[in-house]
C-alpha positions as CSV (number, residue, x, y, z in Angstrom):
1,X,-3.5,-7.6,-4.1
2,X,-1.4,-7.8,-0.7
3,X,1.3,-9.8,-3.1
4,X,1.6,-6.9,-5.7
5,X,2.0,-4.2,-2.4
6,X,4.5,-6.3,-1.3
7,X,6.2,-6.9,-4.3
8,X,6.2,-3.0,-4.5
9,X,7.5,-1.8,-1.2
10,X,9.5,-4.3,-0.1
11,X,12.7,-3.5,-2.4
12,X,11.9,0.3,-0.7
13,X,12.5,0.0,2.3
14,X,15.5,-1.1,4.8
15,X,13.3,-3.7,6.8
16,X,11.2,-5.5,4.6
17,X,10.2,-8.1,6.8
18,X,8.7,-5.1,8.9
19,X,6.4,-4.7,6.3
20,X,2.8,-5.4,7.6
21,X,-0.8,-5.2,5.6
22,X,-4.0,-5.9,6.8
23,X,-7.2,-5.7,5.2
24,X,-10.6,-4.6,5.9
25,X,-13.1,-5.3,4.1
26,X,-16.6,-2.5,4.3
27,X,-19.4,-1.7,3.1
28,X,-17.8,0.6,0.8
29,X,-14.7,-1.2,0.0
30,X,-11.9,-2.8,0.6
31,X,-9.3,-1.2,2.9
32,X,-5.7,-2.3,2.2
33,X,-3.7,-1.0,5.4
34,X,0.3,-1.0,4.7
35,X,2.7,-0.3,8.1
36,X,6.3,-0.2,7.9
37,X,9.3,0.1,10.3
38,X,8.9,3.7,11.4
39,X,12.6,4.4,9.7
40,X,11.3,3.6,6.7
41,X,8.4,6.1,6.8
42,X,9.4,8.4,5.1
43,X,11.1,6.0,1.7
44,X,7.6,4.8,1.3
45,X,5.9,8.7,1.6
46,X,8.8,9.6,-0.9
47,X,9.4,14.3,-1.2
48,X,5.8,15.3,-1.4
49,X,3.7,12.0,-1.1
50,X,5.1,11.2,-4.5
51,X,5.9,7.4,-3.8
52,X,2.9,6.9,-1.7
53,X,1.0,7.9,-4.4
54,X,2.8,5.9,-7.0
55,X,2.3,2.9,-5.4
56,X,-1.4,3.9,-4.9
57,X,-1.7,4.5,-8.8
58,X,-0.4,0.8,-9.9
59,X,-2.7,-0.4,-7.2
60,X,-5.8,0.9,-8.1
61,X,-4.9,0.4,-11.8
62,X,-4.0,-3.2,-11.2
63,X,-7.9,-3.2,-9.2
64,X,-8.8,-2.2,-11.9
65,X,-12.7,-3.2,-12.9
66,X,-11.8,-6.7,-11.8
67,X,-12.9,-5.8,-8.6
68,X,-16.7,-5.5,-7.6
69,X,-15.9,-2.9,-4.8
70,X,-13.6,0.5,-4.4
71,X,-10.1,-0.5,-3.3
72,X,-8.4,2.0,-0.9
73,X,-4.7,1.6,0.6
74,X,-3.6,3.4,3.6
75,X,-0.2,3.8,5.0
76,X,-0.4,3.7,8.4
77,X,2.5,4.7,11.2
């Protein structure tokens, strides 16, 4: 899953090798955590939340039922 995100937001942005995700794994889920330069904000947030939510939409689709739990991603500052 971190391979698709990157493979998504890494032709966004201006600093892709800022690009940094972390996961965390809960009770509830799994917690995909995506942080950027702080420049590039605002490509990856897109007018609205537009791209964020995008990306979210492939990711959860690509999730799909092939995952036991939830999958959520964050975009953090």
């Amino acid at each position: 899953m971190k391979d698709l995100i990157l493979t998504i937001v890494q032709p966004l942005v201006d600093r892709p090798e800022d690009v940094r995700i972390e996961m965390e794994e809960g009770s509830n889920g799994i917690t995909y955590k995506l942080s950027v330069h702080p420049e590039d904000m605002g490509k990856i947030i897109g007018k609205q939340g537009r791209v964020a939510k995008s990306i979210r939409t492939v990711v959860y689709a690509a999730a799909g039922s092939s995952q036991q739990k939830k999958i959520f991603l964050e975009i953090v500052e």
